[in-house]
Structure formats: C-alpha cells, structure tokens
N, C-alpha and C positions, 0 to 999 in steps of 0.2 A: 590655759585661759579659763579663767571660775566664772559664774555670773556674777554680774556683778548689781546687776536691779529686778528683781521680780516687775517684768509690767502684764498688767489684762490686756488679752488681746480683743479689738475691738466685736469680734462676732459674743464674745464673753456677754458686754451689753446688751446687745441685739438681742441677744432671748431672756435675760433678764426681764428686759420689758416686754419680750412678748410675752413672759407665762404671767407677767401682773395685769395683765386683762382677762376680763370677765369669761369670755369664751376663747381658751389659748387651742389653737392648732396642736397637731403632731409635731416636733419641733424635729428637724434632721440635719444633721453635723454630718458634711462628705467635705473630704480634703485629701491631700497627699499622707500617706504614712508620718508621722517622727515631724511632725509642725507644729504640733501643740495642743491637737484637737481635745484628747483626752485630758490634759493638763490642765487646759481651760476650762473643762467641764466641770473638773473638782474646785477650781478656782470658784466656780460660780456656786455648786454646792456649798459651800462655806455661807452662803446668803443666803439658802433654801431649809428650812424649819426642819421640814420631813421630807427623806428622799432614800429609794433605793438603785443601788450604781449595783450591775454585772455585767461582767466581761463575757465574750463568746470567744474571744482570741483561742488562737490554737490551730493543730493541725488538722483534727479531723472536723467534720461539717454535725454541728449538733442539730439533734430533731427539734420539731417544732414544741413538745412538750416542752421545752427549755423557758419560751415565753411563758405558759400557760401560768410556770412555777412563780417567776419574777414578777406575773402579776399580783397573782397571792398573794407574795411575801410585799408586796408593796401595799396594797388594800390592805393588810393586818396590820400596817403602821397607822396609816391614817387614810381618810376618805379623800384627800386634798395632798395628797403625798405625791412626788414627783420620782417617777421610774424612769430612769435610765439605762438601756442597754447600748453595750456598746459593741465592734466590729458586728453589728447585726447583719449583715450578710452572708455569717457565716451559719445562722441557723436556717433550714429547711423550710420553704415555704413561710417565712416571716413575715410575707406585706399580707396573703390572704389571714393570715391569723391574727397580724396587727387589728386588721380592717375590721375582723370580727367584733373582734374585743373592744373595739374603737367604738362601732356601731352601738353595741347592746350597749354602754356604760352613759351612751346618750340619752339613748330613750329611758334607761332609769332615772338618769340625772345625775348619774356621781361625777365627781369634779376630778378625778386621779389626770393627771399630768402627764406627759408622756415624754421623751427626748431621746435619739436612737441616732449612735453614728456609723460610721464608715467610711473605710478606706480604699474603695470599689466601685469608683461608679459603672460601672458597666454593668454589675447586677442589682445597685440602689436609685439608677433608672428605671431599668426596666420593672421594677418591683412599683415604685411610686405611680408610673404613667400608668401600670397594668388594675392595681387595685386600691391605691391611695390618693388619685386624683380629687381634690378638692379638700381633703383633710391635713393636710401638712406645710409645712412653711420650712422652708430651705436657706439656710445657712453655708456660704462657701467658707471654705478656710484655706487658705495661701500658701506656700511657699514666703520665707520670712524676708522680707526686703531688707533694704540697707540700712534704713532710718531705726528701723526694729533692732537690728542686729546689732546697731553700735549703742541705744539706748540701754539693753540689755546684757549685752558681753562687750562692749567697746570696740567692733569692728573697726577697723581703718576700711575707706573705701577699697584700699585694695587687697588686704584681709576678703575682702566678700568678693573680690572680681575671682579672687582666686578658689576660695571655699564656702559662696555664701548660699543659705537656702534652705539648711537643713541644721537647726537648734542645737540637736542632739552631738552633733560632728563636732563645734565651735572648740569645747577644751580641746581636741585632739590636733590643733589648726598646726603649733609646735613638732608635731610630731610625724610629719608627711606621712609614714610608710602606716603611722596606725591610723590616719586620717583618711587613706585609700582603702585600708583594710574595712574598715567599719561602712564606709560608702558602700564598696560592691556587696559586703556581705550581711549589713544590717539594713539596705537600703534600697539599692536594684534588684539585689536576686529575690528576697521577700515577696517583692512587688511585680518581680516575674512572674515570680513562682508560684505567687500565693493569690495574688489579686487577680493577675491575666488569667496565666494557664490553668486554674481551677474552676472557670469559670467560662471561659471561652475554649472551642477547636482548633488547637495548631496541630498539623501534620509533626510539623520540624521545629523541635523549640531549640535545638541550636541554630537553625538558619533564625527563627526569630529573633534571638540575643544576638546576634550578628546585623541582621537588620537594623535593632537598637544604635547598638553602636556603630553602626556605619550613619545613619540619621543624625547622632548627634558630633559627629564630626564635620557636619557642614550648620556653626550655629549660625540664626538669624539670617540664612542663604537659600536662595531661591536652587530648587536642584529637582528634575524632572525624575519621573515615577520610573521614566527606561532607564535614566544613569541611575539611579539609585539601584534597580534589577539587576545590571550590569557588571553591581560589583558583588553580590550575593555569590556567595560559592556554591551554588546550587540551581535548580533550573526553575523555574518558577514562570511567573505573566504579571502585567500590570495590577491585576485585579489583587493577587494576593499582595506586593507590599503595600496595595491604599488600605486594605484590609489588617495590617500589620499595624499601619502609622493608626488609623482608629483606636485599634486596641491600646497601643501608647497612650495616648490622646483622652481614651477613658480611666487611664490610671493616673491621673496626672503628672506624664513623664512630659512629654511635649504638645505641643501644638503646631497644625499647620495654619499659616496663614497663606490666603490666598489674595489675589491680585484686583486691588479694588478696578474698578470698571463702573461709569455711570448706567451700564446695562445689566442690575444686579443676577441674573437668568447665564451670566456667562462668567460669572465672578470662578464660580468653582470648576469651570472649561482649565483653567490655568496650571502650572507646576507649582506646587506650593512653595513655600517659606520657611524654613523648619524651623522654631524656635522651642529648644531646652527651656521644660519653668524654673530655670534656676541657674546660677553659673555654675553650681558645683556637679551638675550631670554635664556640662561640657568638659571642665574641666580634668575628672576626672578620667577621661579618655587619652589625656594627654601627663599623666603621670603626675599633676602639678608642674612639670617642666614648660610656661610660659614664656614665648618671646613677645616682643611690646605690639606685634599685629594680632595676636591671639590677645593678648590681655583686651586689645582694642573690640576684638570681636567679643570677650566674656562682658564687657561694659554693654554693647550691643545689645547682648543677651538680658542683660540686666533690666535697662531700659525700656526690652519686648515683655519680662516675665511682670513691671509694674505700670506698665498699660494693660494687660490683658486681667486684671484685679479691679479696673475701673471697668463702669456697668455697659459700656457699648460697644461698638463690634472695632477689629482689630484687623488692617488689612496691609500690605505693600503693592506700592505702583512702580512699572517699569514702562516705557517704551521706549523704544531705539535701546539709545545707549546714557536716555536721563533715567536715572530712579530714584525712588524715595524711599528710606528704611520702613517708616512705619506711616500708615493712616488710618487716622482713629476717628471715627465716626461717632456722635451719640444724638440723638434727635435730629435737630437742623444743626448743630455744631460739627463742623469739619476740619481737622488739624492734619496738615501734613510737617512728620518730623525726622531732621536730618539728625545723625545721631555721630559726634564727631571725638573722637577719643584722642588723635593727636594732630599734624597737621594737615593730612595728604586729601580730603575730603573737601569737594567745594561743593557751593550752592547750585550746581546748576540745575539738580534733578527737580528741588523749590520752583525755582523759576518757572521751568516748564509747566509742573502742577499746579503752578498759580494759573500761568495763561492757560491750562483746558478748566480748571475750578477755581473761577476767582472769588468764588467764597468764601475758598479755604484759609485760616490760618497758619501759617507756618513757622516753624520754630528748627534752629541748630539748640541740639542738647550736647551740653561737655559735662565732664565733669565738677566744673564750678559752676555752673547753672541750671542743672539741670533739677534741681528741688523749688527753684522756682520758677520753671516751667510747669512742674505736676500741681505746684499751686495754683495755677491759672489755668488748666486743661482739668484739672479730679474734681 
C-alpha cells in the first residue's frame, strides 16, 4: 500500500500561525514516535524563509554544548531565522540551557525563533514545568485516526481496526508477518527502550514489557491494579504496576481512564480503563489473528483513542451491572457514549446515566455513524 495523498497535518497550521506573531513563544512538538511529527515540521519549513532543522536522535545522550552550536549556526543565517531541534530530550540539561538562551536574546531583542520536539514526555515534562514555564506553547501530535488514514493511504475502516495508528506500518498492512515485525521492532521496543527505560527507574524491564502487554490485552476494559499484579510473573505490589501504567502513559502507549463520579476527589479511588492510543498496539498482541468480538473491541479502541484528541477530559461509568463505554466531559457539556460494533450491546447502561445526569447527552456510536457523532461532540 503507497500513499496515495500527501496531507498537512493540522498542528502543521497551528504553529504556522503562531511564529507569524509579533512575540511567538517557544514552540514544542511532543507526540508518539513514527506519527509525523518530524515530517510535519519539514512540511512547514518549506514556508519558513530561513531555518535551521538538527536532529539529536541516537543512542547515546548528547551534551548540552550540542544547543549552544545550533544556535550559532542559526544566528549566522539570520537574526529572524527559525531553529529547530529535534528529539531534544535527548540532549543533557536542554530546558535550563534553552531557558538561558531564551532569556538573554529577549533582553537584546533578537527575534531568532525557536521549535523543539519529542518523543518523551516524561522527560519534556518535567523539563517545561521545571524551567520553561511561561515561555513555550505546546503542540500535541496523535496517533493517526481513520479519517486521516484513508485520506492519505486509503484505509478501509477495517484496514485500521486491524493496523491503524502508526503511518510508517500502512505499506507493510499486505504483508502481516513484516507488519508485526516493524511494529515490535521499530515501534514498541524503541519506545521501551529508548523513551521509558532511559529515562525513568525500572528494577525489571522484562516484568515491565510484560506488564505492557498484559495491559494491553484487556483494550478499553476496566481491570483492577490486583488482577493486573496477579498475572505479572514476578512479585511485585499495587504501587509498582500504577507506577508502570504512568510510565506507558507518558510515552504515549496508553491511557488510563478512570470512573467518572459526580464527586470528582474519588474519580481516581477506582480501577482504571485501559485504553491502547491506537488499535494497532492492541492488535498486535494478538498476531493480526481477529475474531469479530476482538475486531469489536479494536473499534472500542478506536473510538477511545479519538475522543481522548478532543480538549476535555475522558472518563467510564459503571454501577451495578449498567455501564457506559465512554464519558467525555468538556466545560458544561457532558456526553455519555455507547460504542456498539455488532449486535449484542443494548442501551441500558444510557438509560441509567441519563436518570443520575440528565444533563447528559447520549449517543450509540457504530460504525455507520459514528463520524457524525464526532461532528456534534469535537
């Protein structure tokens, strides 16, 4: 499968217009590995006059003189030139030296631009809150949805239930066994190995990848922190797999969602939700070998990874034996949505959630409506 349409991805715009104002921020690209981030960025250089692009990729962690150089070489192009670096998390104290550089080129006045991504949030956190608070403007990047996937390479909906999320995979969708190949090995383990474990303390990085994959064998499924311990082949406590799912969480492998409750102080009391950003990190746990309640659940999945791209919070309600896939919360708008892939799903978990929030909206999403449904809820 070739592409078949070059499209911009919309964060492309988004900084566009922000570096054509007068006073543009720190600009910061964090997303999933292999989505497009870097792709986008030279898309947008193609619009930018004067600009210097370097990479830090690699294995080992470069010092911090790495920026001091890329500044240079950017200020010797022009005063108004736009610097780019990119996987910046991998250089050595990079927010305090940003910050420096950031500081002094104000009080001269020089107008040089800045744009700096990663594939890390666990260390482009901690580096922003620590010493870049107030100078930067954040840019998320996705996981490629459906609509993207078929504009672009001509996904079939079920093309993507099956392999959708990851650009770079699409030609290989023909070829199962090189399709799996390139997932574990250009995709997870990287992001294991490169984003988490270099960055964070694991004891056990096989119990971790084991973790992984035992997490995302229950997608969009509520499943407590003891049975998840329980199946760990190793001894452990509660505290280290919440401490595990985080770490996922900041790499964007998954997300938990927790159990909306109109006493927001007990929301995260609950067992979470696990939902893969993507069907193809479910999927590939199961070899590509789908039966039609799995395929039901990668739609699930689907449905969880583009609501959690829209700007408000993301939760599942359960009581008794009614429940609801997803509630999506943004200001005073509240939507509770059943997410129904073939027949065996009724309304009743709606029902219920209507009579304790009759505020809510509710929606069954299928396959044939479910685009316009994200019309009326994004």
């Amino acid at each position: 499968m070739s592409l078949r349409k070059k499209i911009t991805l919309d964060f492309v715009k988004t900084i566009l217009k922000s570096l054509q104002s007068p006073h543009p921020f720190i600009q910061v690209v964090m997303g999933p590995r292999q989505v497009g981030k870097t792709t986008g960025v030279l898309q947008l250089l193609k619009k930018i006059k004067s600009h210097h692009y370097a990479s830090a990729d690699g294995d080992l962690i470069k010092p911090a003189e790495w920026i001091l150089e890329q500044w240079d070489i950017a200020k010797s192009k022009s005063k108004s030139c736009l610097l780019v670096m990119d996987e910046i998390q991998k250089i050595e104290s990079w927010s305090e030296i940003l910050k420096k550089l950031w500081d002094e080129q104000k009080i001269k006045g020089d107008p040089l631009k800045v744009l700096v991504l990663g594939s890390s949030s666990l260390s482009l956190h901690k580096g922003l809150s620590e010493s870049l608070a107030g100078r930067y403007q954040l840019h998320k990047v996705y996981h490629w949805n459906p609509h993207e996937s078929l504009k672009a390479y001509g996904l079939s909906l079920r093309d993507f239930l099956m392999c959708g999320g990851y650009p770079g995979s699409y030609p290989l969708i023909s070829e199962p066994l090189a399709w799996l190949n390139y997932m574990r090995s250009s995709i997870i383990e990287p992001v294991i190995a490169k984003d988490i474990l270099q960055q964070a303390r694991v004891k056990s990085p096989a119990l971790f990848k084991q973790c992984f994959d035992i997490a995302c064998s229950y997608p969009a499924q509520e499943i407590s922190y003891t049975k998840l311990l329980g199946q760990l082949q190793d001894k452990g406590n509660v505290e280290l797999v919440k401490h595990y799912l985080n770490l996922f969480e900041n790499a964007f492998l998954l997300k938990q969602l927790y159990k909306f409750t109109a006493k927001p102080r007990l929301t995260k009391s609950s067992s979470p939700k696990i939902l893969p950003l993507c069907p193809a990190l479910y999927t590939v746990g199961l070899d590509l070998d789908l039966d039609s309640e799995e395929l039901g659940r990668s739609f699930e999945v689907m449905i969880g990874s583009m609501l959690n791209r829209l700007p408000g919070q993301l939760y599942y309600w359960r009581e008794a034996n009614a429940e609801v896939d997803y509630v999506y919360k943004f200001g005073k708008r509240l939507y509770a949505l059943e997410v129904k892939y073939g027949n065996k799903k009724t309304a009743k978990g709606l029902l219920k959630f209507k009579e304790k929030f009759p505020q809510a909206t509710t929606f069954i999403l299928t396959p044939e409506n479910y685009q316009n449904v994200f019309a009326k809820i994004g």
